[in-house]
N, C-alpha and C positions, 0 to 999 in steps of 0.2 A: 620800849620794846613791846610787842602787841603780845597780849598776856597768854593767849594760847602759845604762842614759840616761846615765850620763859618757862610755861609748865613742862612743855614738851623737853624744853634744854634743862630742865632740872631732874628730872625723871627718867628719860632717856638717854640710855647710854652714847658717845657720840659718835656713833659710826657712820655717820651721813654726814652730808656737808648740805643742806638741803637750799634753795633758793628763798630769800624770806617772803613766804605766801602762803596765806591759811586757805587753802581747797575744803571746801563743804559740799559741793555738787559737781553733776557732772551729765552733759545731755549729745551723745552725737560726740565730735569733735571739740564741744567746748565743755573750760570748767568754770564755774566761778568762786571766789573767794569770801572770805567772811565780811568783805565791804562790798560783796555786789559785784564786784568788777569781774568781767565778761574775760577768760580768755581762749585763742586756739590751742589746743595741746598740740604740742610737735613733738613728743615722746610717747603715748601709747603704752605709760608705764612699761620704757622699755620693748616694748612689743605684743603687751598683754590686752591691752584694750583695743586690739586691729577693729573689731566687730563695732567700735565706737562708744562710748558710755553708756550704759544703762539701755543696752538694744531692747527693744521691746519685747521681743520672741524671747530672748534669755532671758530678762528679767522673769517673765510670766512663768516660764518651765521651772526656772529656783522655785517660784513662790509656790506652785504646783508641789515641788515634790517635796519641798520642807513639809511643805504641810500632812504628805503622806506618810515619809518613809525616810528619815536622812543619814542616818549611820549605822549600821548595822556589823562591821569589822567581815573579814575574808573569811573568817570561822562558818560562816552559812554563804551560800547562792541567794541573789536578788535579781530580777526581773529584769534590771538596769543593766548589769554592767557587759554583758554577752556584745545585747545590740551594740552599744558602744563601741563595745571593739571590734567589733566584727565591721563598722563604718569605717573605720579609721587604718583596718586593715586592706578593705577595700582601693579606698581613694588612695594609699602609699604605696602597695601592693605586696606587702608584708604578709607575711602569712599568722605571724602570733604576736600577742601584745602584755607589758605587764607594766600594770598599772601603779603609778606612783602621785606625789605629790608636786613637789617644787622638783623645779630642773635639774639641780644639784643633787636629786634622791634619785632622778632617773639616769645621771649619768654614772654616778654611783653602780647602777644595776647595772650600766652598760659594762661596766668595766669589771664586774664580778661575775658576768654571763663570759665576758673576752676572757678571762684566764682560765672560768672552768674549761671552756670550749678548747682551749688549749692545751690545757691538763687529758681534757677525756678524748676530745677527739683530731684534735693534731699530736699527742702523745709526746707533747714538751716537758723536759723533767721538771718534779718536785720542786717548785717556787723559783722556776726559772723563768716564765714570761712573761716578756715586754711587751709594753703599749707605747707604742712612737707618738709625739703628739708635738704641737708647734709651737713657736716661738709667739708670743702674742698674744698666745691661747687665753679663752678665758671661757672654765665649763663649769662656772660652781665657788661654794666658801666652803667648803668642807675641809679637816684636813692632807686629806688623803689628795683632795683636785688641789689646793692650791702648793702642795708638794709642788707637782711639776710645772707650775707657770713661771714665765721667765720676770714677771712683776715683784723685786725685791719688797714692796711693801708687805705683798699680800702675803709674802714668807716671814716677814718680821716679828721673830717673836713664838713660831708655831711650833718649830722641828722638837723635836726628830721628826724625818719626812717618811712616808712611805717608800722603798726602794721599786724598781722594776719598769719606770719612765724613761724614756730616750726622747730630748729634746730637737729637731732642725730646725731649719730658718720654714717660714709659712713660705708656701708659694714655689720648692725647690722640690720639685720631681727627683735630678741628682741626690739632693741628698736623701731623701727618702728612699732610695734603691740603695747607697751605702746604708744606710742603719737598717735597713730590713736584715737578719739573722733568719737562722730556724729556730730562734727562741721568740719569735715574734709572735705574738696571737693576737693582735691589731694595728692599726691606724685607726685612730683618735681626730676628727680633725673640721673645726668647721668651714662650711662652704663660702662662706664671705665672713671674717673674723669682725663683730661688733663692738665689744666692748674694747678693742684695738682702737677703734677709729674708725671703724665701716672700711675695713681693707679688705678689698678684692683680689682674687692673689690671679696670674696672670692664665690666660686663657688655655686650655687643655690641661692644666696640671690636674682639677679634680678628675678627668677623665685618662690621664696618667697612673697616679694614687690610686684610681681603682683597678689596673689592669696589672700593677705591680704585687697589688694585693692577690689579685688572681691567681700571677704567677709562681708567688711565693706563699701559697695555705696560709696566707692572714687574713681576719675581719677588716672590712674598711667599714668601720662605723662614723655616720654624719651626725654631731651636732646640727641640729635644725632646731633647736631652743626659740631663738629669736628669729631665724632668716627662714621657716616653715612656717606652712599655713599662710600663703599668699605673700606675704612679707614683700617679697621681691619680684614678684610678678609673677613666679610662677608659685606653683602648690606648694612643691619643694625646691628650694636653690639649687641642687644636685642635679634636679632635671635642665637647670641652663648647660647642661655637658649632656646628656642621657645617662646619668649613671645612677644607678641602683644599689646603695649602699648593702651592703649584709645585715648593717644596726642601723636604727634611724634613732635616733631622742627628739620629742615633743616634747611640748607647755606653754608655759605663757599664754599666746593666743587660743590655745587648747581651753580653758578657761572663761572662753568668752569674756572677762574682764571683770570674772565676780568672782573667780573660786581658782587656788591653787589646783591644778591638774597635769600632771605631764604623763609620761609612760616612754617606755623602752620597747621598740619594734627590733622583729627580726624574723628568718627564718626558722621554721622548723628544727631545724638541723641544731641551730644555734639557742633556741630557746628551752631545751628536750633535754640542756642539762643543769636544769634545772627541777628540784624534786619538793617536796612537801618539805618544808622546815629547813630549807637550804634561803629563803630570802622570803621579805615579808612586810606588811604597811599596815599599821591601823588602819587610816585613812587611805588608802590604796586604793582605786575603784569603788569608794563608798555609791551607794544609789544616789547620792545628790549632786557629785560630782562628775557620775556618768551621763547623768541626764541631762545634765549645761553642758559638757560636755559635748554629746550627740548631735544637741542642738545648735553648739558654736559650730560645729562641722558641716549641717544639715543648713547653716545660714549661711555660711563660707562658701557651700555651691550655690545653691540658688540663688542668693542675691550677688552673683559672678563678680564677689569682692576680689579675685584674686587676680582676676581680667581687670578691675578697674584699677589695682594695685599697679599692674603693668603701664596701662593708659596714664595716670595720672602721678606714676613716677618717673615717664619717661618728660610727660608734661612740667613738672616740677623740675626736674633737672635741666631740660631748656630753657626755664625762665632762668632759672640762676645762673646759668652761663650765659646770660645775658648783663648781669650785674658785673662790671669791673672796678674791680678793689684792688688797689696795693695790698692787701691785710690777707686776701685769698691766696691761700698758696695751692691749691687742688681741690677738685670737687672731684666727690667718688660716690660709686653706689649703683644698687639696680632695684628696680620696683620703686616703691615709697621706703628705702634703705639706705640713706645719703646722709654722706659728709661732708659737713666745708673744714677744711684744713686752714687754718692761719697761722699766719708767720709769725708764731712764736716771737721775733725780734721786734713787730709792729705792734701787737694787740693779745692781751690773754683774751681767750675764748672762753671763759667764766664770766669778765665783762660784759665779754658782748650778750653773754643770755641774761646777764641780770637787765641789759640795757633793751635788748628784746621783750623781756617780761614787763617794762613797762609800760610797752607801749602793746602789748595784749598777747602774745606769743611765750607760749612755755614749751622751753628746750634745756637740755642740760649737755657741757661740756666734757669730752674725756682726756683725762691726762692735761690738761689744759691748751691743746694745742685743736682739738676736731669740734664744732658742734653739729649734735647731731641732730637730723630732721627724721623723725617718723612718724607718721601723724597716724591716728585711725584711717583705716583702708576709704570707710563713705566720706573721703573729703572732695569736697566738688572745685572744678576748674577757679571757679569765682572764690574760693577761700585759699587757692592757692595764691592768684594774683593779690589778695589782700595779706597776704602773709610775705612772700617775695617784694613786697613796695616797701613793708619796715623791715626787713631782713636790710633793702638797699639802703634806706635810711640812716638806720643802725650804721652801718659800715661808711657810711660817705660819713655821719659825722664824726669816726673815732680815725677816720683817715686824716681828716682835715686836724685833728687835734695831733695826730701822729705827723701833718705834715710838719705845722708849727710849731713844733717840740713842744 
């Protein structure tokens, strides 16, 4: 075994199931490993490196303001973090921002801004409101998010849960207007479900979801973790409906692919109940993180990643539906946000990305049935067609071994 992944597997705890390959750099779209070996990333860590490795504008702005100014905690005003949000509130069209860390702290905030706003200004009684949220879902490891996800693992082991969740099927308009109560004080819910499998839920229901909420004085708050910030072609997923969520949640790409950053968006109305000493982040808006930050946002438009995001994941998904495999059971996705689905009964899709990676392509599987493709947003036509030939590759030869028994 190659003695960095022994150290790693003896130290680290094993909460990952990782692909065996030691990553030491990273330029653009590719990474390479501790033998040299060249590969494309189709992951995006997730969705966090959209801006492409080691961008040269963000790298330069870290190095910049490490140098000047990098932690300083929300106890004082810095220079940094106004502008930040004041961009960010811009391009969404939010009106207030609060700054957090990892995903999972910003949804957190969402869901503690969604009850007080319930409590103070829909005047729901004393620990009575509900956040509906879906089937599939996935917003976080914390205890309190993985309460209500319908993934037995990720419950295994954790309860007692948080109370106050109401579960439906993703994608059901119907049931969403049944569980809506006047104990509601949101919807919970992302715009294309990721760590599902790259599930699209059917057309008009986000623009449904949000008119329900209208109707009924509830938050529609958007996960946009993974599927914002170009992700999908557009800025936000939410804008393939026009709808305008109440809450929005960033990160990942928020980060430009060097620093945890997310934050929790909303209106006025909804953010106002919030006071001094009611919620809080060391590292919350530090000046180091607002300035990559500013500048992943500030690169996001200018260099019209989220227009090329459209262009070359609509190009990406033509090629592949160009590839016919017995082993494909669906291909889903918008922007560079795509899944291929396989047939469970033909091929695990862990295989195929171990059989991907070695022929220079790193992707990871979920649930063992989707792999998924997301590459950095600067990937060019010519690294699509070299990745879609071993994608085909890949799949003719694990057909051929499937046809053979």
């Amino acid at each position: 075994m190659n003695n960095t992944i022994e150290l790693e597997n003896r130290y680290c705890a094993h909460n990952y199931h990782p692909l065996p390959v030691v990553l030491v750099r990273g330029e653009g779209v590719h990474v390479w490993d501790d033998a040299g070996n060249k590969y494309l990333d189709m992951m995006s860590a997730y969705s966090a490196v959209s801006h492409g490795h080691a961008h040269p504008r963000l790298v330069k702005s870290l190095q910049q303001q490490a140098a000047q100014l990098a932690i300083t905690s929300r106890a004082f005003y810095t220079d940094k973090l106004g502008p930040f949000l004041k961009r960010a509130c811009e391009l969404t069209g939010m009106q207030m921002a609060l700054p957090m860390n990892t995903g999972a702290e910003a949804v957190e905030t969402a869901i503690k801004a969604a009850r007080k706003w319930g409590y103070k200004v829909k005047n729901i009684p004393a620990n009575k409101a509900e956040i509906i949220v879906c089937n599939g879902n996935f917003h976080g490891r914390t205890t309190t998010i993985v309460g209500f996800s319908s993934e037995a693992q990720y419950q295994h082991g954790y309860g007692p849960f948080t109370p106050g969740f109401k579960l439906i099927p993703y994608g059901d308009a119907a049931a969403l207007e049944q569980a809506i109560s006047p104990n509601t004080a949101a919807f919970l819910v992302e715009p294309i479900q990721g760590e599902a499998g790259i599930v699209v839920p059917p057309a008009g229901f986000l623009k449904k979801a949000w008119e329900l909420c209208r109707k009924n004085h509830a938050l529609l708050i958007c996960d946009e973790i993974q599927t914002g910030l170009g992700r999908t072609g557009k800025l936000l997923a939410c804008e393939h409906e026009q709808v305008k969520p109440d809450g929005l949640i960033l990160g990942k790409a928020l980060g430009g692919g060097l620093l945890p950053v997310s934050m929790f968006l909303a209106s006025r109305d909804v953010m106002n109940v919030f006071t001094p000493g009611d919620h809080g982040s060391t590292f919350g808006g530090n000046p180091l993180a607002a300035t990559v930050g500013l500048e992943a946002l500030n690169v996001l438009i200018e260099e019209k990643l989220v227009e090329r995001s459209a262009e070359m994941g609509a190009y990406l998904l033509d090629k592949l539906h160009s590839i016919h495999s017995p082993l494909i059971k669906s291909l889903r996705g918008k922007g560079l946000f795509i899944g291929i689905e396989i047939d469970r009964h033909k091929a695990s899709a862990r295989e195929i990305c171990e059989r991907l990676m070695a022929r220079g392509i790193l992707s990871k599987e979920t649930h063992e049935t989707v792999v998924r493709l997301a590459p950095p947003l600067v990937i060019t036509r010519e690294q699509i067609d070299w990745a879609v030939e071993r994608i085909d590759l890949v799949l003719k030869e694990m057909g051929k071994r499937t046809a053979t028994g």
